[in-house]
C-alpha positions in Angstrom: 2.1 23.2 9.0 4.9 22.5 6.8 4.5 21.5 3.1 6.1 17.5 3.6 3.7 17.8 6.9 0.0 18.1 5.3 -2.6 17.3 7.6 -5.1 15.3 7.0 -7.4 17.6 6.6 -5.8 19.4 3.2 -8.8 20.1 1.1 -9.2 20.6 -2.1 -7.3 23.9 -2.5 -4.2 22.8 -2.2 -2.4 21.9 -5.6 0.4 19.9 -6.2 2.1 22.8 -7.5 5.8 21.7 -6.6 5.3 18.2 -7.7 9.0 17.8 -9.2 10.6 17.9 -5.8 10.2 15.9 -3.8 8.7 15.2 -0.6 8.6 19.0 -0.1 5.7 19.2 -2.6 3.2 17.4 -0.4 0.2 20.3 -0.4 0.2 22.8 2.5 -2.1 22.2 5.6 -4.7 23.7 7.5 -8.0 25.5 6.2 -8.4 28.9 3.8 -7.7 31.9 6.1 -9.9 34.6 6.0 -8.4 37.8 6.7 -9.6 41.2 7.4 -6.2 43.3 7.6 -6.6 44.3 4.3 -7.0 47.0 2.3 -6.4 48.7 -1.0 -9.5 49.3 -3.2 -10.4 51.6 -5.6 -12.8 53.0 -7.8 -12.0 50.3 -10.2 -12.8 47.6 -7.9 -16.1 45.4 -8.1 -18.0 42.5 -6.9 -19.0 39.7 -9.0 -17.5 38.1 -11.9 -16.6 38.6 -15.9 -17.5 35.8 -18.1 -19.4 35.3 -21.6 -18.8 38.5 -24.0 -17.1 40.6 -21.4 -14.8 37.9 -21.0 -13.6 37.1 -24.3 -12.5 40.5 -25.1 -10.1 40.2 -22.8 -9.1 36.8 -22.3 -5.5 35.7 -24.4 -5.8 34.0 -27.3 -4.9 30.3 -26.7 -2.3 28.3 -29.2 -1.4 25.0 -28.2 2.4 24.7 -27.7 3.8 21.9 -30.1 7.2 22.0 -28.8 6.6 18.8 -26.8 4.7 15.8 -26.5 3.3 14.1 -24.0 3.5 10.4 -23.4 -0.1 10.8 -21.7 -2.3 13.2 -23.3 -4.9 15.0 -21.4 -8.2 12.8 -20.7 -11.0 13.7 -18.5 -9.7 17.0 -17.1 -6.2 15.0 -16.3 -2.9 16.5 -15.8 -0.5 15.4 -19.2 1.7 13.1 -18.4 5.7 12.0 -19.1 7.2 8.8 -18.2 10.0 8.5 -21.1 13.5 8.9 -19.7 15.2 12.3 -20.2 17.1 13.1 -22.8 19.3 16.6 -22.1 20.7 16.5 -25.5 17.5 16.3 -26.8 15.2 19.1 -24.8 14.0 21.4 -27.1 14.1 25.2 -26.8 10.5 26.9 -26.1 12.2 30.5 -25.6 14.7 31.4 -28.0 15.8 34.8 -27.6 15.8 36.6 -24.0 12.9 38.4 -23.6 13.8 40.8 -20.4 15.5 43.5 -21.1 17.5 43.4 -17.9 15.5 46.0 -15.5 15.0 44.8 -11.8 11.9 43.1 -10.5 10.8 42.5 -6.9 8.6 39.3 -6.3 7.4 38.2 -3.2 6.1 35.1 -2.8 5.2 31.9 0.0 7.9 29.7 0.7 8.4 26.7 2.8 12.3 25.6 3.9 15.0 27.9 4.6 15.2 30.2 1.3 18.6 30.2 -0.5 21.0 33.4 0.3 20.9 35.9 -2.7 22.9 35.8 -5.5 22.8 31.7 -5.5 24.2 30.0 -8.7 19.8 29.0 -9.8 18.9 32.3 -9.5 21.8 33.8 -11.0 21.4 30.8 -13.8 17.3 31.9 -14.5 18.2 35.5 -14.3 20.5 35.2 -17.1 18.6 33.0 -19.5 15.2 35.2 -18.7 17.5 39.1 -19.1 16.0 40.4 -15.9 17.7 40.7 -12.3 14.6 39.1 -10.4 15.0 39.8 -6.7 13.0 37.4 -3.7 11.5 38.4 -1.1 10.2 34.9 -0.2 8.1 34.9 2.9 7.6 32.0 4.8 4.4 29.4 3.6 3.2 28.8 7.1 2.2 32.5 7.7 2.1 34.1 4.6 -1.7 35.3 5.1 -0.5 37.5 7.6 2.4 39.2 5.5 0.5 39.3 2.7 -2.7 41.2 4.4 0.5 44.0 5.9 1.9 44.2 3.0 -1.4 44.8 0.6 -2.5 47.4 3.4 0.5 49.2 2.6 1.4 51.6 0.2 4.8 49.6 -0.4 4.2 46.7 -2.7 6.6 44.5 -4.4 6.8 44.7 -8.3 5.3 40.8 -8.8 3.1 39.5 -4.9 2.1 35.6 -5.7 -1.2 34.6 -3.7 -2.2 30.9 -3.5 -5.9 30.7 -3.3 -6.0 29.5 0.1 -5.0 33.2 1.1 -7.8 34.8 -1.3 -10.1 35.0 2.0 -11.8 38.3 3.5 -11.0 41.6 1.8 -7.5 40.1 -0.5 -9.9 39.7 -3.4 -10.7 43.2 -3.2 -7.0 44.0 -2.6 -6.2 42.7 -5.9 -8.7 44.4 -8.0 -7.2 47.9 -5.9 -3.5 47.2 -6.2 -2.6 45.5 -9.5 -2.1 45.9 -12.6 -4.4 44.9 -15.6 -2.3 42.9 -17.9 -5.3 43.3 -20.5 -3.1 45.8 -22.6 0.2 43.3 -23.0 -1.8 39.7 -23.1 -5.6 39.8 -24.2 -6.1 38.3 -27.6 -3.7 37.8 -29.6 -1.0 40.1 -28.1 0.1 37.2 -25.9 1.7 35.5 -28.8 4.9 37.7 -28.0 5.2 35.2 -25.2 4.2 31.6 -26.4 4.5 29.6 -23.7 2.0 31.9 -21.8 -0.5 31.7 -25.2 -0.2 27.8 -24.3 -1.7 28.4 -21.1 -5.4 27.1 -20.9 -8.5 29.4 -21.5 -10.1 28.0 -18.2 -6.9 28.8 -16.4 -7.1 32.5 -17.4 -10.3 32.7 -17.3 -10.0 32.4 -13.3 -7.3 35.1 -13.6 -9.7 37.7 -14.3 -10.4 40.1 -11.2 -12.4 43.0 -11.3 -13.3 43.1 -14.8 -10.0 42.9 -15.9 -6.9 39.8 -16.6 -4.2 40.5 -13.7 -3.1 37.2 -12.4 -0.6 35.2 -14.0 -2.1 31.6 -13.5 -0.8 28.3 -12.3 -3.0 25.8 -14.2 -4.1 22.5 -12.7 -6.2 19.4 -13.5 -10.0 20.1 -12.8 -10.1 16.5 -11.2 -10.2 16.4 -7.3 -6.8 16.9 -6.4 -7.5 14.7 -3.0 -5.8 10.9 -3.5 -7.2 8.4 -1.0 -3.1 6.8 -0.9 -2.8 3.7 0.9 0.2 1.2 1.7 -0.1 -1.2 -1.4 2.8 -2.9 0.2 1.5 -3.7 2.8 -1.9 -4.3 1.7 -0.2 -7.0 -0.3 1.4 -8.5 2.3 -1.5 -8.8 4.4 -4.5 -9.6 1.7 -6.4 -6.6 2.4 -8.8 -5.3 -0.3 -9.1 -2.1 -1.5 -12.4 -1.5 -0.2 -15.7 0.0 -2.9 -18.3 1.4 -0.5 -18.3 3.4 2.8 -19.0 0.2 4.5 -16.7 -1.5 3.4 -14.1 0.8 4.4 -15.1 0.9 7.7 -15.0 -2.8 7.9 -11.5 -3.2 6.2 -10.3 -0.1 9.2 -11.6 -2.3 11.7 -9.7 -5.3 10.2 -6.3 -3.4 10.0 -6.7 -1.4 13.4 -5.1 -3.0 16.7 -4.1 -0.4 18.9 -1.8 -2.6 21.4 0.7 -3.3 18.5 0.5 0.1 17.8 -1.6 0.0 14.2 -4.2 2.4 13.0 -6.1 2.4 9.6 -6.2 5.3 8.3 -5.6 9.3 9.0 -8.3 11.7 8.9 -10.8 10.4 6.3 -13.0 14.0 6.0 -12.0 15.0 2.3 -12.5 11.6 1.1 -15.9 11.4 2.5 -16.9 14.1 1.2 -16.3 13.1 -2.7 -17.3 9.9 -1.5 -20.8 11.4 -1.0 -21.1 13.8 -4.1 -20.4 16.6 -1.6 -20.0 19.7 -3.9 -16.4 21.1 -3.6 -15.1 23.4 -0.9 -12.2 25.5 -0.2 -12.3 27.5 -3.2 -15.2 29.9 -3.7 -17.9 29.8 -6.0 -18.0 26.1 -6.0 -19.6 25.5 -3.4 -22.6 26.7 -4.7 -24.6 24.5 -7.4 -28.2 25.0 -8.6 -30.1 21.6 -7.7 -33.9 21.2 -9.1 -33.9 25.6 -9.7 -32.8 26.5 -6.5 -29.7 27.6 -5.5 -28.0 25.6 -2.7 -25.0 25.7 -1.0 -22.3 22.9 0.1 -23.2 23.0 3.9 -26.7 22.7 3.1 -27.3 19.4 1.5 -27.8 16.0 3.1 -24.4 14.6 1.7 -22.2 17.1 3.7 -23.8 15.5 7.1 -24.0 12.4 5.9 -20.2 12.7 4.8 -19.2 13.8 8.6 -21.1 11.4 10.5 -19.3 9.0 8.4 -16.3 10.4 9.3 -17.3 10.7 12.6 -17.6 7.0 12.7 -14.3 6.4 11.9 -13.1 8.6 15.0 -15.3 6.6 17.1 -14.5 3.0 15.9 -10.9 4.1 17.2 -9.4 2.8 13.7 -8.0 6.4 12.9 -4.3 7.6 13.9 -4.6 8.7 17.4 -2.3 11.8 16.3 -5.3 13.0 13.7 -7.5 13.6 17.3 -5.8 17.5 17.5 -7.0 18.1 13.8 -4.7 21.0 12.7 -3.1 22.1 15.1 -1.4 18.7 15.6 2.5 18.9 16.4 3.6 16.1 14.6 4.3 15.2 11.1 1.9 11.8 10.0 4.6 11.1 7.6 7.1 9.2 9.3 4.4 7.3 11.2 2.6 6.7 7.8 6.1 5.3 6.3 6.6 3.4 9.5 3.4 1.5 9.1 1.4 3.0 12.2 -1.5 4.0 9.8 -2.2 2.6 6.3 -4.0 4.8 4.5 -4.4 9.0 4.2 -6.1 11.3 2.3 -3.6 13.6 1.1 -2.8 16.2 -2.0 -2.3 14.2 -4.9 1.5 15.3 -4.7 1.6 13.1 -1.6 1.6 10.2 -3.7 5.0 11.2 -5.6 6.4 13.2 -2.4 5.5 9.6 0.0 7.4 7.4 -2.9 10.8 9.5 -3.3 11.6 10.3 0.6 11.3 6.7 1.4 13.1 5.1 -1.5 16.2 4.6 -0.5 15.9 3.8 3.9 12.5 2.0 3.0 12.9 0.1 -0.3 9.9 -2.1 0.3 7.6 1.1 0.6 4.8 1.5 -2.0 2.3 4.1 -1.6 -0.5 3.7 -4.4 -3.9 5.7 -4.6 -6.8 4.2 -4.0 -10.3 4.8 -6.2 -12.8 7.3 -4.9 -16.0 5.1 -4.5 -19.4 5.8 -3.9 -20.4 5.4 -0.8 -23.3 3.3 -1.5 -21.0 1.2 -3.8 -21.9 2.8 -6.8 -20.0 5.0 -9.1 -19.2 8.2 -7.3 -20.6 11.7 -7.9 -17.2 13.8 -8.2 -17.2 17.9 -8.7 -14.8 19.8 -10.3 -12.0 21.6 -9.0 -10.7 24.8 -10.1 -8.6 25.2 -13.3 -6.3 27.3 -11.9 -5.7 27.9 -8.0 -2.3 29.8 -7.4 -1.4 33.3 -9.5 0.9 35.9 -9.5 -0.2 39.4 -9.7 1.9 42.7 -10.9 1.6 45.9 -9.2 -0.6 48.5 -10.6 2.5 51.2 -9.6 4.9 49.1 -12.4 6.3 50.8 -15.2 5.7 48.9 -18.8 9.5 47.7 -18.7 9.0 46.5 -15.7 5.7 44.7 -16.6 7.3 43.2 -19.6 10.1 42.0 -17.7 7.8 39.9 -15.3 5.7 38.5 -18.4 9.4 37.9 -19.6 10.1 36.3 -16.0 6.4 34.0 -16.9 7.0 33.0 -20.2 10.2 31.1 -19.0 9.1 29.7 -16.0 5.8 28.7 -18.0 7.8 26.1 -20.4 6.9 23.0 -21.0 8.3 20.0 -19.4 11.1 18.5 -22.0 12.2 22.2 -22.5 15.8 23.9 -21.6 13.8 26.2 -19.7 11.5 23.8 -17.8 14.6 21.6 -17.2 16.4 25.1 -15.2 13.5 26.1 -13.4 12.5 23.3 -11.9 16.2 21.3 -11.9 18.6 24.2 -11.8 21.9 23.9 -13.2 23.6 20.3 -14.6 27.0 19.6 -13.3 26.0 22.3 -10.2 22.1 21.4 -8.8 22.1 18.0 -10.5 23.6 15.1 -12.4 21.6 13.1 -15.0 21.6 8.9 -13.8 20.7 6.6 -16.2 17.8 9.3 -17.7 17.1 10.8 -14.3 18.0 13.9 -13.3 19.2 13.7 -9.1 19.8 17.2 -7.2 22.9 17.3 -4.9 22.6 19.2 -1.7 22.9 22.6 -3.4 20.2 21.5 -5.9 17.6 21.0 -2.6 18.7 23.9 -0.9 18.7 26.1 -4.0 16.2 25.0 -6.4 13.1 25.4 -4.6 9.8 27.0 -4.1 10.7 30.4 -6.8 10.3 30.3 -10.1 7.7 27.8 -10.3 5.1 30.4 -7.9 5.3 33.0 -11.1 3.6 31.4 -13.7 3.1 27.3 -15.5 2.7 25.0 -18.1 -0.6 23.3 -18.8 -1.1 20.7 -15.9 1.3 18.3 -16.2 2.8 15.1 -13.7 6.4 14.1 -14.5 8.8 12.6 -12.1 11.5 10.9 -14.2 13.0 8.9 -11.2 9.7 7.4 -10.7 7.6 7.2 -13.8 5.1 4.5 -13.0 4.0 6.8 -10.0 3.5 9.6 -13.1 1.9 7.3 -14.9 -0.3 5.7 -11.9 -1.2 9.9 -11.3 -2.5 11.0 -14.5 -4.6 7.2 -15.0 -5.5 7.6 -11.5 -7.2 11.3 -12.6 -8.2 10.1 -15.7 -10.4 7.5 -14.1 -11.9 10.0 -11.5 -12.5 12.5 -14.0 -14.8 10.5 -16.1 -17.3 10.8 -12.8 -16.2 14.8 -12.7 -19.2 17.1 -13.2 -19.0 20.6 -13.2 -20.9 23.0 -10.8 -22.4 26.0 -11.9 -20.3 28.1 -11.1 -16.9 26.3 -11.8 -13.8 27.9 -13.6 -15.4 31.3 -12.7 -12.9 34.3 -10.3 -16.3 35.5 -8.4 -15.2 38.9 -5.9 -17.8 38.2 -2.8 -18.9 41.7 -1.5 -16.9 41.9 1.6 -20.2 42.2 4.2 -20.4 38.4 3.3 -16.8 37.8 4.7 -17.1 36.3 7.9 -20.2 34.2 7.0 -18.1 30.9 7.0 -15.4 31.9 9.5 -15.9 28.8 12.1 -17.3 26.5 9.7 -13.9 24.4 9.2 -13.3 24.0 13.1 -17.1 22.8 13.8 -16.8 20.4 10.8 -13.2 18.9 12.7 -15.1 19.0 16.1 -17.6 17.4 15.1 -15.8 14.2 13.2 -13.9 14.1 16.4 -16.7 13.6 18.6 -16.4 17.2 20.4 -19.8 18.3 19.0 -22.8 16.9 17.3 -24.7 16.8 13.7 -27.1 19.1 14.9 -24.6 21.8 16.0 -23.5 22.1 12.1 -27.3 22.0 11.1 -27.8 24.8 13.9 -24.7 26.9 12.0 -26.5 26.6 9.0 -29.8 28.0 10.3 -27.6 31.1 11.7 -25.3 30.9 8.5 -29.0 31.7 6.5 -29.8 33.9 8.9 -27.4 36.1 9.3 -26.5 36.4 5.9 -26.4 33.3 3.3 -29.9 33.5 2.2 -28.7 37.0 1.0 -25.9 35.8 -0.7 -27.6 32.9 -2.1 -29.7 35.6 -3.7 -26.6 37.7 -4.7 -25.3 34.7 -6.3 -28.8 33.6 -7.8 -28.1 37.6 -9.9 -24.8 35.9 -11.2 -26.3 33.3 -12.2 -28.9 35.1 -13.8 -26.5 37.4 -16.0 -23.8 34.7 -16.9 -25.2 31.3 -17.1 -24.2 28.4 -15.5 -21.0 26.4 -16.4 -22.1 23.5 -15.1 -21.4 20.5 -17.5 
């Protein structure tokens, strides 16, 4: 599980949330952990969620940055978007004096690669525009739900922890409440406006920052749009007159077209995410949307006739023999699809929308004829599809409860520059590092040298981030193709009701689900059957989910429903 080795069956948790560099932004694979190893509440802590009244009072106050503007602006829940050549006499300056006031801060955070010694010239560059000596403890991606679960257990915890919401299973929610801070006191209202490029943040992105009654994650926003691109080989596609298909059907036709196993040729990868927003299954991964009321009832992802329907379409993909044979281990597969995808073995995979980008800059230069493109979500019976919202906000960095104020305003300090807009000086060091030493600027585009990929990666960006935006000045038509692509998919976006909410599940509901991702993979692969899944549903009710359907129903009752 690598980031540049997501497999297909990357759901919609994972966020494109290094998607200026590289191939190593491709979305991290596997399911949502659920851990138990962890401890660390308190009196303070409680289920549920804070929205409504309670909510505003402590939410920031939000002021649109003006600094820069986008060549695509925001449309249907899309990402903004750049495609205008850089100009590094021209970026503008969204932090003018240095906030930090040079104290130490500890972050730990996931990280994927070989992390850079200390002392490196990018870290020594931010630390000097932000005034604060920010030291790593970078933990590796692949297992960071078991460091993080020690580490939260312990009474030793590092000044800022980041947590992707793919590690927010089993007791962690309840960890955060216990061990960090409120930042209530420094950003609510319109304190925040000491640090504008976190008051540019959107509302819905903080709003899932609040835990316990109380604002402590610094967010990471993202489009609301599925984040889950269908991407096929336009080239090749081209080259042989195949059709982007508009039903299930046809899909499954076109697979059988393209597939011929002798001259070693498969379709497509595993196909389960797409299926399910191809059948208007609500959105997984990420709790509470999974949960939508339908005709005044309650009901839950796994219960509904589209989430079978979904993998016994998938299911006939595996059988027709048209996907990859390497997508037959699921996640625990060995291999990277990538090379095999650029090679031409399969032609289409479901992937993080970062993919696309990622796909598109490894293979430019040993593969010039390459052209990944994304494909339309359709519905399966042809019609428009029925898409649901993803999260506003998915990855967030939390300060410790144990910090001193200095050291709390250093890490907001440490946020507001890593949250600058792109066409900013400070975007431009976080994400590019240093001109002249991590990069030279070609013709408008800014290339990294070997220091730049060892170096500048997977830090600065985990603290905090602008509004959603998609910007790759080396390939703007794949920025531009991103954002239109969301744009589109977002017009058929609903909301569920209980979307942009941070809901604490009380932890006797933990292990509910705990199998639920490894039956679903068996059972498109042919190892077990549609009424297995509809027998863990029965015990899933019984054993505890008509309980928490009713717990849920209480939320519901006291907040309102978001859906839109």
């Amino acid at each position: 599980m690598t980031p540049n080795a997501a497999s297909a069956s990357s759901g919609p948790s994972r966020r494109s949330f290094l998607a200026s560099t590289a191939v190593a932004t491709a979305a991290v694979a596997g399911g949502m952990p659920l851990l138990a190893a962890c401890g660390g509440t308190d009196s303070g802590s409680r289920d549920g969620t804070t929205s409504g009244k309670d909510a505003k009072k402590i939410l920031p106050a939000y002021v649109a940055s003006n600094v820069v503007t986008p060549d695509i602006p925001s449309k249907n829940g899309s990402s903004i978007g750049f495609t205008s050549k850089l100009d590094l006499a021209g970026l503008k300056t969204s932090v003018p004096k240095k906030l930090g006031k040079g104290g130490k801060v500890t972050i730990m955070s996931p990280f994927w690669g070989s992390p850079p010694a200390a002392g490196n010239a990018y870290y020594t560059a931010m630390n000097d525009l932000i005034g604060v000596d920010v030291r790593w403890q970078n933990q590796d991606g692949n297992t960071y739900d078991q460091k993080l679960g020690a580490v939260l257990a312990s009474s030793d915890v590092p000044d800022v922890v980041v947590i992707p919401g793919w590690n927010m299973g089993g007791k962690i929610p309840s960890a955060i409440i216990g061990k960090f801070a409120d930042l209530g006191p420094y950003l609510s209202g319109d304190a925040v406006k000491e640090y504008p490029n976190l008051a540019a943040i959107p509302t819905e992105a903080w709003q899932r920052s609040l835990f316990g009654g109380a604002l402590r994650g610094l967010p990471m926003p993202a489009s609301y749009v599925q984040n889950i691109v269908p991407c096929y080989r336009q080239d090749v596609f081209d080259k042989e007159g195949y059709e982007v298909p508009t039903s299930a059907d046809e899909f499954l036709a076109l697979c059988k077209e393209i597939t011929n196993a002798k001259a070693k040729r498969w379709a497509c990868g595993d196909m389960k995410w797409t299926a399910f927003n191809s059948f208007g299954v609500l959105s997984g991964g990420e709790k509470p949307l999974g949960w939508n009321l339908v005709d005044g009832k309650l009901i839950y992802r796994i219960e509904t006739e589209e989430f079978l329907e979904a993998l016994e379409w998938t299911r006939k993909l595996f059988a027709a023999g048209v996907v990859h044979p390497d997508f037959e281990l699921g996640k625990s597969q060995a291999t990277d699809p990538a090379p095999k995808f650029a090679a031409g073995e399969f032609l289409i995979w479901n992937n993080d929308i970062s993919n696309w980008y990622g796909q598109t800059a490894s293979q430019a230069t040993q593969n010039p004829d390459f052209k990944i493109w994304g494909m339309d979500i359709f519905g399966h019976d042809g019609g428009d599809p029925t898409l649901w919202a993803a999260q506003p906000a998915s990855i967030f960095a939390f300060i410790s409860k144990k910090a001193s104020e200095s050291v709390i305003r250093d890490a907001l300090a440490v946020a507001n520059v890593t949250a600058a807009p792109y066409g900013t000086k400070e975007y431009m060091l976080t994400n590019y590092g240093v001109e002249g030493t991590h990069y030279t600027l070609k013709d408008g585009v800014p290339v990294k040298n070997d220091k730049g990929n060892n170096e500048v990666l997977n830090a600065y960006v985990m603290v905090a981030s602008p509004a959603s935006t998609l910007a790759h000045p080396d390939f703007p038509d794949v920025a531009r193709g991103q954002v239109e692509w969301q744009q589109r998919m977002g017009a058929f976006t609903k909301k569920s009701s209980f979307w942009g909410m941070q809901i604490t599940e009380p932890t006797r509901f933990t292990n509910l689900s705990n199998d639920m991702e490894q039956l679903e993979d068996d059972i498109v692969r042919g190892r077990k059957k549609i009424s297995d899944m509809q027998q863990f549903v029965s015990d899933w009710k019984s054993k505890g989910g008509d309980k928490l359907r009713d717990w849920y129903q209480k939320i519901l009752d006291e907040n309102g429903s978001a859906a839109g």
